[in-house]
DSSP file (Angstrom, degrees, kcal/mol; ACC not computed):
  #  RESIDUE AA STRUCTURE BP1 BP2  ACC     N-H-->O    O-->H-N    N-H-->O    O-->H-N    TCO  KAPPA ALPHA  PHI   PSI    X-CA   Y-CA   Z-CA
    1    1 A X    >>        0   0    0      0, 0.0     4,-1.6     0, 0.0     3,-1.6   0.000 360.0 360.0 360.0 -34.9  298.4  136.0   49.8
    2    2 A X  T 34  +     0   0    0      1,-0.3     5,-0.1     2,-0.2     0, 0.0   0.841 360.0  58.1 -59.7 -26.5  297.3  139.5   47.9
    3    3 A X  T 34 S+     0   0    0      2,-0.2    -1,-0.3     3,-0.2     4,-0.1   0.271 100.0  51.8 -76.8  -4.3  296.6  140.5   51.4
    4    4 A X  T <> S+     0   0    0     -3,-1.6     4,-0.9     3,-0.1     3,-0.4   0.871 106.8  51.2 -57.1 -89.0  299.8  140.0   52.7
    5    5 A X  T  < S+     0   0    0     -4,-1.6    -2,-0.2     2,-0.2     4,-0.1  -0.024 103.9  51.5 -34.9  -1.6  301.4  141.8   50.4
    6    6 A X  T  > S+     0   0    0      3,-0.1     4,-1.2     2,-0.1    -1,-0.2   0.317 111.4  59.3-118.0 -21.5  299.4  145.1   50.5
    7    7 A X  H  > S+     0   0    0     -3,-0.4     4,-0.6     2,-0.2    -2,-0.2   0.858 110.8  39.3 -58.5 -34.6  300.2  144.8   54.6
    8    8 A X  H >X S+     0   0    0     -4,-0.9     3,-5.4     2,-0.2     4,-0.5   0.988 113.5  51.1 -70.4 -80.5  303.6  144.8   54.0
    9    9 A X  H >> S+     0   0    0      1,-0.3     3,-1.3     2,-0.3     4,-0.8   0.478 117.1  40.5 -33.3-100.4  303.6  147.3   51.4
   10   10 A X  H 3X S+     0   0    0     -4,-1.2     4,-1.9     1,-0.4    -1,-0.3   0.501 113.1  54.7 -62.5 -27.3  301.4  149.8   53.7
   11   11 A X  H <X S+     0   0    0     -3,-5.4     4,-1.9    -4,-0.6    -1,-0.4   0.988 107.4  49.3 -82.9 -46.9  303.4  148.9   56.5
   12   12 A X  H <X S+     0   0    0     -3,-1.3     4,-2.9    -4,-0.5    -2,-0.2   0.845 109.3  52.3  32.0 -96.5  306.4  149.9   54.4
   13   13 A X  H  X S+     0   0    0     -4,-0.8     4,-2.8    -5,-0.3     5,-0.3   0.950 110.4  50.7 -49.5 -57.7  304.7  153.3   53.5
   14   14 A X  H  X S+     0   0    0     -4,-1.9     4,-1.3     1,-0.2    -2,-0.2   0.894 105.8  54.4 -49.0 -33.9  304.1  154.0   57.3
   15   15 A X  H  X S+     0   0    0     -4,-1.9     4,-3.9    -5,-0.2     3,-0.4   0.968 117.5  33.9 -73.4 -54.1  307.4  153.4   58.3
   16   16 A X  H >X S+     0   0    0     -4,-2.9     3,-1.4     1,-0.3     4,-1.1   0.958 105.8  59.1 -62.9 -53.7  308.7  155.7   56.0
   17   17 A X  H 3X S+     0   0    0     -4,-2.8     4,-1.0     1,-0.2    -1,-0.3   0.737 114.9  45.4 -38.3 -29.3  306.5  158.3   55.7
   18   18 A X  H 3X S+     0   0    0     -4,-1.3     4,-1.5    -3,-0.4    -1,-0.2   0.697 107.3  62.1-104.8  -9.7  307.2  158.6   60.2
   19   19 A X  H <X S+     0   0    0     -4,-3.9     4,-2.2    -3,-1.4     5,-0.2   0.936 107.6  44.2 -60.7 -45.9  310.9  158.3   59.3
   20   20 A X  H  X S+     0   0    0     -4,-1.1     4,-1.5     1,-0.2    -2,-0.2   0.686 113.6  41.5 -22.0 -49.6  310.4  161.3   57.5
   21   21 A X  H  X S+     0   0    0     -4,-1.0     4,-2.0    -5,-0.2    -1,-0.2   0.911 107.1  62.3 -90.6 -29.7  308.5  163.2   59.6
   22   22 A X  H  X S+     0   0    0     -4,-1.5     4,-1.3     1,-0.2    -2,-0.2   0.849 114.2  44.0 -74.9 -29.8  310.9  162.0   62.9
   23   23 A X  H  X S+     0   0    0     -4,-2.2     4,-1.9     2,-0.2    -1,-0.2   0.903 107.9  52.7 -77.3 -43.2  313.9  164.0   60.5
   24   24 A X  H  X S+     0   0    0     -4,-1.5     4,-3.7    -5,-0.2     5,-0.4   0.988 112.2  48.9 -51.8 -55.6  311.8  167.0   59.6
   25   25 A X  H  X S+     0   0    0     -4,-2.0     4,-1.0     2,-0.2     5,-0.3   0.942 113.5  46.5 -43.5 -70.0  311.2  167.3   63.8
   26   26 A X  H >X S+     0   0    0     -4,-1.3     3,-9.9     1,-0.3     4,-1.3   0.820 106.8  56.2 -33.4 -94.8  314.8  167.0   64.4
   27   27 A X  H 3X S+     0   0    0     -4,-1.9     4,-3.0     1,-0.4    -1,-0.3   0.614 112.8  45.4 -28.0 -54.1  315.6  169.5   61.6
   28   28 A X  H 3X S+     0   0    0     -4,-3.7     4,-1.0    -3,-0.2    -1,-0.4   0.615 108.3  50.2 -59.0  -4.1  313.4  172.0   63.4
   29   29 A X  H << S+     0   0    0     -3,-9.9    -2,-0.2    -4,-1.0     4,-0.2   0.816 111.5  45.2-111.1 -11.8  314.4  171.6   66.5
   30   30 A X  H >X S+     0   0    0     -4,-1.3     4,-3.5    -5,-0.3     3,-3.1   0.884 115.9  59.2 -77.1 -54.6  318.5  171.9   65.9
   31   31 A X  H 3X S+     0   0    0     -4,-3.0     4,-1.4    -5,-0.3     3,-0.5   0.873 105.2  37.3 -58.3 -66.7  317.3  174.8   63.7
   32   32 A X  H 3< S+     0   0    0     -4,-1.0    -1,-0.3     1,-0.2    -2,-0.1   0.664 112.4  61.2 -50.4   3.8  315.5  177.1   66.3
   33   33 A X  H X> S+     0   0    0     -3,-3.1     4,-2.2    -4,-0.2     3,-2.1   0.862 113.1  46.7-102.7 -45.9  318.5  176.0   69.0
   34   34 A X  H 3X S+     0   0    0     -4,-3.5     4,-3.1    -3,-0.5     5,-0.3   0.923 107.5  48.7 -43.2 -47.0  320.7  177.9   66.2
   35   35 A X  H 3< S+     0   0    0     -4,-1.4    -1,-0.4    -5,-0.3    -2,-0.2  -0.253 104.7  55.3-107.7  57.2  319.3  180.1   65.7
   36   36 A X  H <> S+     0   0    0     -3,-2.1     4,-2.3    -5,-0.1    -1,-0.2   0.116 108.2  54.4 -68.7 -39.3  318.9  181.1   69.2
   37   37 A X  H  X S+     0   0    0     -4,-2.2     4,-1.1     1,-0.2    -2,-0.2   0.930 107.0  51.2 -80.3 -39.1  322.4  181.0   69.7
   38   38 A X  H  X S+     0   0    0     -4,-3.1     4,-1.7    -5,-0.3     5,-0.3   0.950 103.1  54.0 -66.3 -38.9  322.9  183.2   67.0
   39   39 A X  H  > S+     0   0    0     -5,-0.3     4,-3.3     1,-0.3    -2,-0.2   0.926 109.6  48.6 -71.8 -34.3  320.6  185.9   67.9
   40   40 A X  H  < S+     0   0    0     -4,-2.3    -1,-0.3     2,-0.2    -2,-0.2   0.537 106.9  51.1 -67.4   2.1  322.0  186.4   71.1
   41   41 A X  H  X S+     0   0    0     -4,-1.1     4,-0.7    -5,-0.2    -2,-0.2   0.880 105.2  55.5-106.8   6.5  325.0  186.4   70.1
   42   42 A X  H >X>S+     0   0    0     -4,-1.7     4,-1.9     2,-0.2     3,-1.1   0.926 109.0  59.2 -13.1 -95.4  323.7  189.0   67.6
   43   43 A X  H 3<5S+     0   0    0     -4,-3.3     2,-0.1    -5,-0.3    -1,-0.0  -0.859 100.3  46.5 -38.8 126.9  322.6  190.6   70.9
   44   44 A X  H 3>5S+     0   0    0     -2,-0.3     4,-1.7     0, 0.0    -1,-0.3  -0.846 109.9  53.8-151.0 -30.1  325.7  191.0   72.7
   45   45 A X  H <X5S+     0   0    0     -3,-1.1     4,-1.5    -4,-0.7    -2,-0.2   0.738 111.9  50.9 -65.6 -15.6  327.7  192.6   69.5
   46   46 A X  H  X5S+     0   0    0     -4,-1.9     4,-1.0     2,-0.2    -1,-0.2   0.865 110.0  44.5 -85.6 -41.3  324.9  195.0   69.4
   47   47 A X  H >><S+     0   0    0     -5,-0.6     4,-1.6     1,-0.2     3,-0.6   0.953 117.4  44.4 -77.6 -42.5  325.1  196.0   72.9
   48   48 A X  H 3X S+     0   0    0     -4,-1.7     4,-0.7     1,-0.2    -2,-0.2   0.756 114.4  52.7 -91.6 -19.1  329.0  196.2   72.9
   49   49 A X  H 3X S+     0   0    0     -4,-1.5     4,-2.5    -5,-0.2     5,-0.3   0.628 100.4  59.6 -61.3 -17.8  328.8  198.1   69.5
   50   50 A X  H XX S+     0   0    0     -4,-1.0     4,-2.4    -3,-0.6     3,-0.6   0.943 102.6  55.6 -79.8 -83.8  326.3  200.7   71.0
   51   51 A X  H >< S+     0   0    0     -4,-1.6     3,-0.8     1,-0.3     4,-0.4   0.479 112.6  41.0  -5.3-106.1  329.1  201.7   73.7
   52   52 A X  H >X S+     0   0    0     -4,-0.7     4,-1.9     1,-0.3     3,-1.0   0.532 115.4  50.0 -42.4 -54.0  331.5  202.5   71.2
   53   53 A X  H <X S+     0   0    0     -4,-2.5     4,-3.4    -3,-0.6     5,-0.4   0.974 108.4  56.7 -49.8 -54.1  328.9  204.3   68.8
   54   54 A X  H <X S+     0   0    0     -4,-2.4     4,-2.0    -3,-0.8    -1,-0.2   0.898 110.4  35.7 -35.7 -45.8  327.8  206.1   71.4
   55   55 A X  H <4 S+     0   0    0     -3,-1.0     4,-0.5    -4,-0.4    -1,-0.2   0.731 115.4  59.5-102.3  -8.5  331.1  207.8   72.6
   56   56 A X  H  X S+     0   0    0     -4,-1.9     4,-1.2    -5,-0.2    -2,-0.2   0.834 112.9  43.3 -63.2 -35.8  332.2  208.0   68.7
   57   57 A X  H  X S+     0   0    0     -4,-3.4     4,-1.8     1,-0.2     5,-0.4   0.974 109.8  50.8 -91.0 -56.9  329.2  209.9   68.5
   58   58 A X  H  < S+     0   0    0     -4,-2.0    -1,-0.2    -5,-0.4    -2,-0.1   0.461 112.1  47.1 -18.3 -23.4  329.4  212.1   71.5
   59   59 A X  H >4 S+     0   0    0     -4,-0.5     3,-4.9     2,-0.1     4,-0.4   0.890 114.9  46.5-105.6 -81.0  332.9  213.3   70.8
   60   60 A X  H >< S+     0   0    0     -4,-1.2     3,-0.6     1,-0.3    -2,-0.3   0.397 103.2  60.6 -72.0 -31.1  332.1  214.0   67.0
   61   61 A X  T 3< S+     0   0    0     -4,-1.8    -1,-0.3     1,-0.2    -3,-0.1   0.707 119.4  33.7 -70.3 -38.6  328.8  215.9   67.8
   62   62 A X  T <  S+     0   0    0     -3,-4.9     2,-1.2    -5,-0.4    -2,-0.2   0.362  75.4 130.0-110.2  31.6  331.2  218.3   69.8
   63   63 A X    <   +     0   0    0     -3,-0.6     2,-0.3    -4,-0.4    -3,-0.0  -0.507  38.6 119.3 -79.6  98.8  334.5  218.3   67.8
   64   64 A X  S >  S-     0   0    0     -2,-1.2     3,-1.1    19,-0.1    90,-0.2  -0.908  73.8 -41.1-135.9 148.4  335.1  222.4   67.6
   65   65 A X  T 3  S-     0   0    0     88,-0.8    85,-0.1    -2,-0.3    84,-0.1   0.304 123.2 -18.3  16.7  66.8  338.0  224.3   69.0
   66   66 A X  T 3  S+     0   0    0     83,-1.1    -1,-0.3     2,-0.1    84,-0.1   0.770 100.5 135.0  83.1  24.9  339.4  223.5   72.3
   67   67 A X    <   +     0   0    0     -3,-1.1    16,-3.1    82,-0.3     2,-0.5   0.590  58.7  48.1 -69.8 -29.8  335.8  221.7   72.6
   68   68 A X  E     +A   82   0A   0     81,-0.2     2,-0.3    14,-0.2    14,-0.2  -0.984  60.7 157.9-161.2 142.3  337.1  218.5   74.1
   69   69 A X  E     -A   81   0A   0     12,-1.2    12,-1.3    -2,-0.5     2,-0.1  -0.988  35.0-124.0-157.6 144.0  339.2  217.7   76.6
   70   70 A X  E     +A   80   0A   0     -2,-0.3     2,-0.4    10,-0.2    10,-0.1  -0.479  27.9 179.2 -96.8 154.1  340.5  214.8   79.2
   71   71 A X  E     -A   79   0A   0      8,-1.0     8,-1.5    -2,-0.1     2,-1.2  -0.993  27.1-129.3-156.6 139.7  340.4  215.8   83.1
   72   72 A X  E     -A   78   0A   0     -2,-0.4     2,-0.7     6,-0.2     6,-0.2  -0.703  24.2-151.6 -96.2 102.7  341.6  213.1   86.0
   73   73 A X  E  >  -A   77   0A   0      4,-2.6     4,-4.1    -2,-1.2    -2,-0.0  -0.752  20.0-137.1 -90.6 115.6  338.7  212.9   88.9
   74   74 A X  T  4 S+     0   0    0     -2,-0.7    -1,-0.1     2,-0.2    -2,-0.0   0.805 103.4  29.4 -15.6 -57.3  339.9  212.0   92.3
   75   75 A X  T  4 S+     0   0    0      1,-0.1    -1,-0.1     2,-0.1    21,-0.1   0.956 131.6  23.3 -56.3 -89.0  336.4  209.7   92.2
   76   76 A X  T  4 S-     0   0    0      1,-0.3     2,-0.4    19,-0.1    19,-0.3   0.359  89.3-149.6-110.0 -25.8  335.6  208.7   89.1
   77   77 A X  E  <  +A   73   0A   0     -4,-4.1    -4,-2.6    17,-0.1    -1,-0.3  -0.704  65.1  36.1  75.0-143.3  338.8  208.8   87.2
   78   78 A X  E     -A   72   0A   0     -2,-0.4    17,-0.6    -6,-0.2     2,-0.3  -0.359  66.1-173.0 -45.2 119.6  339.1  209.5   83.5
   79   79 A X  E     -AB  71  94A   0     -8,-1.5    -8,-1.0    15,-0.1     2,-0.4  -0.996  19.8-153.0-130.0 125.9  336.3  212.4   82.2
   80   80 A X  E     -AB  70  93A   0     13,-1.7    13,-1.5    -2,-0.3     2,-0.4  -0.762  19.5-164.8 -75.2 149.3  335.6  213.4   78.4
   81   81 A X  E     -AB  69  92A   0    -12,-1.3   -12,-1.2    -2,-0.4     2,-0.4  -0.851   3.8-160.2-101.5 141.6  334.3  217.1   79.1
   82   82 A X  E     -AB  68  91A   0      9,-1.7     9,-1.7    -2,-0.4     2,-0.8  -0.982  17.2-128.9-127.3 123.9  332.8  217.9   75.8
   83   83 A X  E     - B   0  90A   0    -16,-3.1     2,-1.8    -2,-0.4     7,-0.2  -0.784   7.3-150.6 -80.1  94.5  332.5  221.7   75.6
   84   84 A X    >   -     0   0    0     -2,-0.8     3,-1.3     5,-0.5     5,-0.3  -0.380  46.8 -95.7 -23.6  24.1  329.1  222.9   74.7
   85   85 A X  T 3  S-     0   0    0     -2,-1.8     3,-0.3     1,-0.3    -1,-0.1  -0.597  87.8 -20.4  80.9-134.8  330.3  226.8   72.7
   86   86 A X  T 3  S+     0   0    0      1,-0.2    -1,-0.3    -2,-0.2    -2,-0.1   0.364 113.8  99.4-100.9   5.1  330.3  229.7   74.3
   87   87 A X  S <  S-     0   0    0     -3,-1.3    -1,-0.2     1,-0.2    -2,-0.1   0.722  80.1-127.7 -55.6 -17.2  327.9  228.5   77.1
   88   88 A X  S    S+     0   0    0     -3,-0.3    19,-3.1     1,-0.3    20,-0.2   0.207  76.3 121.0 101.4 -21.5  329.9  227.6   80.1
   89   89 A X  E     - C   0 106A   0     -5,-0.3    -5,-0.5    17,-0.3    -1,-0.3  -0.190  41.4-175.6 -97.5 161.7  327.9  224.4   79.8
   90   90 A X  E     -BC  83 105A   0     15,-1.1    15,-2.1    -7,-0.2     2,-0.3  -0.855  31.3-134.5-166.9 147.6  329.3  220.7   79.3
   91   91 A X  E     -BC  82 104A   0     -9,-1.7    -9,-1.7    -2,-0.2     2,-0.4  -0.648  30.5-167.2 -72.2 138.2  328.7  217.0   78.7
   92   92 A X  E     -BC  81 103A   0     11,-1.1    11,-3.3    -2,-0.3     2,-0.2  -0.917   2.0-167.0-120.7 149.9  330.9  215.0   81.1
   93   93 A X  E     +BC  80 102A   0    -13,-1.5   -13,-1.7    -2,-0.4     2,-0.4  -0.907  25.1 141.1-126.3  80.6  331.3  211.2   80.5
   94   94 A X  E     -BC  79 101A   0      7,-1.4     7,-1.5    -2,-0.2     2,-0.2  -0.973  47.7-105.6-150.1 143.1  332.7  209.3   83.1
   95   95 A X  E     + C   0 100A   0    -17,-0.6     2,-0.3    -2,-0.4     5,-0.2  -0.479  35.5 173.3 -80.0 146.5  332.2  205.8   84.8
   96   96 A X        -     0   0    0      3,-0.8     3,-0.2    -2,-0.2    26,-0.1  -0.916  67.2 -12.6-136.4 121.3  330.7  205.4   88.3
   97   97 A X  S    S-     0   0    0     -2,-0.3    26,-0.1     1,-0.2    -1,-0.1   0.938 129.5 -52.7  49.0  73.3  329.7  202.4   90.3
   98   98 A X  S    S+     0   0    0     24,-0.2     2,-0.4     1,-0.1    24,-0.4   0.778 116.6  98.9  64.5  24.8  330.1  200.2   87.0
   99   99 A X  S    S-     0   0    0     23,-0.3    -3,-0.8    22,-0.3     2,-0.5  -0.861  79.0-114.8-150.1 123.4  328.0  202.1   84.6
  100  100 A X  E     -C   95   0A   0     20,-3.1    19,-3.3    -2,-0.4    20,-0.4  -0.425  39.1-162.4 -57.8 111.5  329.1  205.0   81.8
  101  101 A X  E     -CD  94 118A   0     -7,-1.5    -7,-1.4    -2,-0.5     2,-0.3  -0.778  11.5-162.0 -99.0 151.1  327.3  208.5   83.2
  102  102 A X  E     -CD  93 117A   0     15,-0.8    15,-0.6    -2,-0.3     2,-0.4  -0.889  12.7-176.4-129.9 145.1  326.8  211.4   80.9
  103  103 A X  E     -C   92   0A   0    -11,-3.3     2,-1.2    -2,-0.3   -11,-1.1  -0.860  14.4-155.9-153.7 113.2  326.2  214.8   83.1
  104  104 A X  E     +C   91   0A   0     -2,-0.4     2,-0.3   -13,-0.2   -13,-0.2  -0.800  43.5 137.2 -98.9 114.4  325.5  218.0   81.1
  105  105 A X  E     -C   90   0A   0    -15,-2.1   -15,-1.1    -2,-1.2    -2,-0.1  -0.956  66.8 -59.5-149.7-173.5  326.6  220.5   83.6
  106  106 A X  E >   -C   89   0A   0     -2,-0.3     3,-0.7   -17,-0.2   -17,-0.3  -0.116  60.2-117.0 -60.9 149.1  328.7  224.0   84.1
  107  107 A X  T 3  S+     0   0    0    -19,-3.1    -1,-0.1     1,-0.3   -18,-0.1   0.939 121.8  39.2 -60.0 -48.5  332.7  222.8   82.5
  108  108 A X  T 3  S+     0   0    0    -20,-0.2    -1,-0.3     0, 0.0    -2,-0.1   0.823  95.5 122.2 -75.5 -37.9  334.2  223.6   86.4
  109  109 A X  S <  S-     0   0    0     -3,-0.7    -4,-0.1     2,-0.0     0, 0.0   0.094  71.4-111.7 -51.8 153.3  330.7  221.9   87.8
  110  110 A X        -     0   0    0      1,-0.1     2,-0.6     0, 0.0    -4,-0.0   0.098  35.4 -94.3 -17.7 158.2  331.6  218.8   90.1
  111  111 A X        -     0   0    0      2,-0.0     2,-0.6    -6,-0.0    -1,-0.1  -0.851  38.0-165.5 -91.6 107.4  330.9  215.6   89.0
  112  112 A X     >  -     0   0    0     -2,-0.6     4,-1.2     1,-0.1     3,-0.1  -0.861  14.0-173.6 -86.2 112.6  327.6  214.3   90.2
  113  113 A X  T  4 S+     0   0    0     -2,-0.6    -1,-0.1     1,-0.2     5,-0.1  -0.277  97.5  55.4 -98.0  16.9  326.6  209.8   89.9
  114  114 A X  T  4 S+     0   0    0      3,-0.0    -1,-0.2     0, 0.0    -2,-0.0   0.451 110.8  33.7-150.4 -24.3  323.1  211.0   91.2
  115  115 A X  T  4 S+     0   0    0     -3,-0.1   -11,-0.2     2,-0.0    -2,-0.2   0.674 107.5  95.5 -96.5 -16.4  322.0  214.1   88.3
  116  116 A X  S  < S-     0   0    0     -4,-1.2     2,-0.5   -13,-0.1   -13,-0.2  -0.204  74.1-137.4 -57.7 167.3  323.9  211.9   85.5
  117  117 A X  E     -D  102   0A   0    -15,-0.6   -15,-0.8   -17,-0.0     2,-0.2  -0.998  16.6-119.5-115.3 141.6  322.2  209.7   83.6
  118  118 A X  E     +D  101   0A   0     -2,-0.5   -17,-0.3   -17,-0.2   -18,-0.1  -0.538  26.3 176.4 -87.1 139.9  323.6  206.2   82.8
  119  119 A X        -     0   0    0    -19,-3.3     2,-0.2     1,-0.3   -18,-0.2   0.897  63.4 -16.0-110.0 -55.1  324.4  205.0   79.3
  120  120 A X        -     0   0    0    -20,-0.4   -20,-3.1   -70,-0.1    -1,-0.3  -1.000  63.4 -94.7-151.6 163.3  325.9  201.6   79.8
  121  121 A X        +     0   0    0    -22,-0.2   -22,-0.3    -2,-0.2     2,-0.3  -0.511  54.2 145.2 -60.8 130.0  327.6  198.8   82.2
  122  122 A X        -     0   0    0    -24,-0.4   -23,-0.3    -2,-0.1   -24,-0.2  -0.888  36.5-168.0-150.7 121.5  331.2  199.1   82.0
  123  123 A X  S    S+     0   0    0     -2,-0.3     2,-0.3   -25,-0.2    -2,-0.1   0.419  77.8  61.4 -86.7  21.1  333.5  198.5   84.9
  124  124 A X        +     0   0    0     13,-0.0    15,-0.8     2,-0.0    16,-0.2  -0.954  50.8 155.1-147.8 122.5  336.7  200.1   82.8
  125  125 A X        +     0   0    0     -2,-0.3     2,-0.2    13,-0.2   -30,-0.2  -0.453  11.8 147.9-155.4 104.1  337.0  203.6   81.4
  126  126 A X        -     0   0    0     11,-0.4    11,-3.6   -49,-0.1     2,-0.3  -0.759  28.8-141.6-118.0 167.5  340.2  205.1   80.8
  127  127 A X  E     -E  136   0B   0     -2,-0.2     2,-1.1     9,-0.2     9,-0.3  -0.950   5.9-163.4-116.1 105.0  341.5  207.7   78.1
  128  128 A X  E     -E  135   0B   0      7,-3.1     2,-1.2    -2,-0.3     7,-0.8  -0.695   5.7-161.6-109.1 103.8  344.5  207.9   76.4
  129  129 A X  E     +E  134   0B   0     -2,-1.1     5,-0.2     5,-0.2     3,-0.1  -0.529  12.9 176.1 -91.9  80.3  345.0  211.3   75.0
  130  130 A X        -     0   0    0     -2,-1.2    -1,-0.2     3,-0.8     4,-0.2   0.114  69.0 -83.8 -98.0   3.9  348.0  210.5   72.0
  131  131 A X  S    S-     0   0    0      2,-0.5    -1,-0.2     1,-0.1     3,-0.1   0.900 110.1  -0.5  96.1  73.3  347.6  214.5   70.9
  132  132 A X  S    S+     0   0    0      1,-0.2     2,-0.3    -3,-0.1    18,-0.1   0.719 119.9  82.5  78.7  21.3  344.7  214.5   68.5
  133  133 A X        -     0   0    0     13,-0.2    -3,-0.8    -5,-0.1    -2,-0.5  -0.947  66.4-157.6-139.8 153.5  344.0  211.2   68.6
  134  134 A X  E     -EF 129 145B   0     11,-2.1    11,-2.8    -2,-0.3     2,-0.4  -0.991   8.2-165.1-119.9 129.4  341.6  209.8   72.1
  135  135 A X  E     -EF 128 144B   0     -7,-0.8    -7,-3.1    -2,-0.4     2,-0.6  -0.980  10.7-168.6 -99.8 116.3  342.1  205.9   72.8
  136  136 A X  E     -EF 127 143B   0      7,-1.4     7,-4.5    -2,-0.4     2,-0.2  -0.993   6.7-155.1-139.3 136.0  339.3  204.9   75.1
  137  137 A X  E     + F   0 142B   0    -11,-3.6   -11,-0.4    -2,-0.6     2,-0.3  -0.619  18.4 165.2-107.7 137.6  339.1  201.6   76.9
  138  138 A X  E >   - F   0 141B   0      3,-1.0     3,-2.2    -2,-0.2   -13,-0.2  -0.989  59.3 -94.5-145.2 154.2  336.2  200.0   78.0
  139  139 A X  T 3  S+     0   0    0    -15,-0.8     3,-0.1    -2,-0.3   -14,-0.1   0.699 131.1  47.8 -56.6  -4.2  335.0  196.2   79.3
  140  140 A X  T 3  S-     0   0    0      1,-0.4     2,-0.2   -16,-0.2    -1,-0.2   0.320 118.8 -99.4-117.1  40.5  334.1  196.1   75.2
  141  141 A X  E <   -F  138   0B   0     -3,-2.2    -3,-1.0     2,-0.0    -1,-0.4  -0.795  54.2 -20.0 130.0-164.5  337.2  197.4   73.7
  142  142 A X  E     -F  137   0B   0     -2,-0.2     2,-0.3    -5,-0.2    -5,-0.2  -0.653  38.2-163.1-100.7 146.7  338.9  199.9   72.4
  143  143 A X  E     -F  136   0B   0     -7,-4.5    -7,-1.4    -2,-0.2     2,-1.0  -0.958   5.9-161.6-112.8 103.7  337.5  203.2   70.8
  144  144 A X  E     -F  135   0B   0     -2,-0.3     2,-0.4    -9,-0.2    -9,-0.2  -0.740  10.7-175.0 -89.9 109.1  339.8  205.6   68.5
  145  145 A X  E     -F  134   0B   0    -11,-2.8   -11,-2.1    -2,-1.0     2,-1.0  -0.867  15.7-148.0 -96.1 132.1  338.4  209.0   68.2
  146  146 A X        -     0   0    0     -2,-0.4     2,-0.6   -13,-0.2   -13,-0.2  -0.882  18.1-149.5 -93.4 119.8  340.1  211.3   65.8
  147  147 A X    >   +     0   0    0     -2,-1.0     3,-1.1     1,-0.1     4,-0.1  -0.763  22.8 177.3 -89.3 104.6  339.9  215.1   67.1
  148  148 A X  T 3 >S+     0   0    0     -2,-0.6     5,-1.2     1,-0.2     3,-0.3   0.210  72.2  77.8 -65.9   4.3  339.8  217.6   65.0
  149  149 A X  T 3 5S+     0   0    0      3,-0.2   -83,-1.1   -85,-0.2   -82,-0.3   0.280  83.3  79.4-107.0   5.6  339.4  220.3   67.5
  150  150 A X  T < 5S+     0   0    0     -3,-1.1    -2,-0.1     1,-0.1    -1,-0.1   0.691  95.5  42.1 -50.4 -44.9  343.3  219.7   68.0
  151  151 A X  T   5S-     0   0    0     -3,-0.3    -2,-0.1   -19,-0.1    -1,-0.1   0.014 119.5-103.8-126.8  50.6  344.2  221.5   65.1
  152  152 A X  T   5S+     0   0    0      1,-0.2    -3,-0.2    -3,-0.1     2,-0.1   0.701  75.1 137.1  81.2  13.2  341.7  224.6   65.4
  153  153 A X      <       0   0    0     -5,-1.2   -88,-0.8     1,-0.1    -1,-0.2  -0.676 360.0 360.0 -89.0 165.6  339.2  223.2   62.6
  154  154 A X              0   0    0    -90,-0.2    -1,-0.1    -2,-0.1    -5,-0.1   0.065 360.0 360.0 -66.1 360.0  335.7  223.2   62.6
């Protein structure tokens, strides 16, 4: 009968001990499927924060004196020119075939989709220039730039 009773008892112990472990598995495996879903979607704030840093920084890198300005292209539509000094030279910003292009060329220069280089997908980029303040639209939102090269500062 003492043998009975130390089968039980051990059978018991097994059972629990693989209830255990069948809850630990589980626990891992809901955790890595969270946190998958959280790191992309980590990723995709990053990517649609990068846009926006990007042209926050681009405008503010050239904010001097008559430095920045909106121009309507037949093609392309809405272009920041960022004015480069006294060179003649400028960054242009503008969408083409779904992708943000940056084009450092002469201020007058055409716009060229083929010497630009592309910064990110966006099928949307328009300007709204509110007089020292730039609202720019994009497929991930809105950007408010304040321009200080409105009122002659440096």
């Amino acid at each position: 009968m003492r043998e009975h009773k130390t089968s039980s008892l051990g059978m018991l112990m097994i059972g629990m001990a693989a209830l255990f472990l069948a809850g630990f598995l589980l626990l891992t495996v809901f955790g890595a499927q969270s946190f998958r879903s959280t790191a992309f979607g980590r990723g995709g704030n990053m990517d649609s924060r990068a846009l926006s840093a990007y042209l926050v920084t681009a405008a503010k890198s050239g904010d001097h004196e008559r430095a920045i300005t909106v121009r309507r292209d037949a093609a392309a539509g809405d272009v920041l020119v960022l004015a480069d000094g006294e060179s003649g030279y400028a960054l242009h910003v503008f969408c083409a075939d779904g992708m943000l292009m940056e084009d450092y060329a002469p201020i007058d220069a055409p716009l060229s989709a083929e010497r630009a280089q592309r910064i990110a997908a966006t099928q949307r980029f328009e300007i709204v220039d509110c007089g020292g303040l730039l609202e720019i639209f994009t497929d991930d939102g809105r950007v408010l730039i304040g321009v200080r090269s409105e009122r002659g500062e440096s």
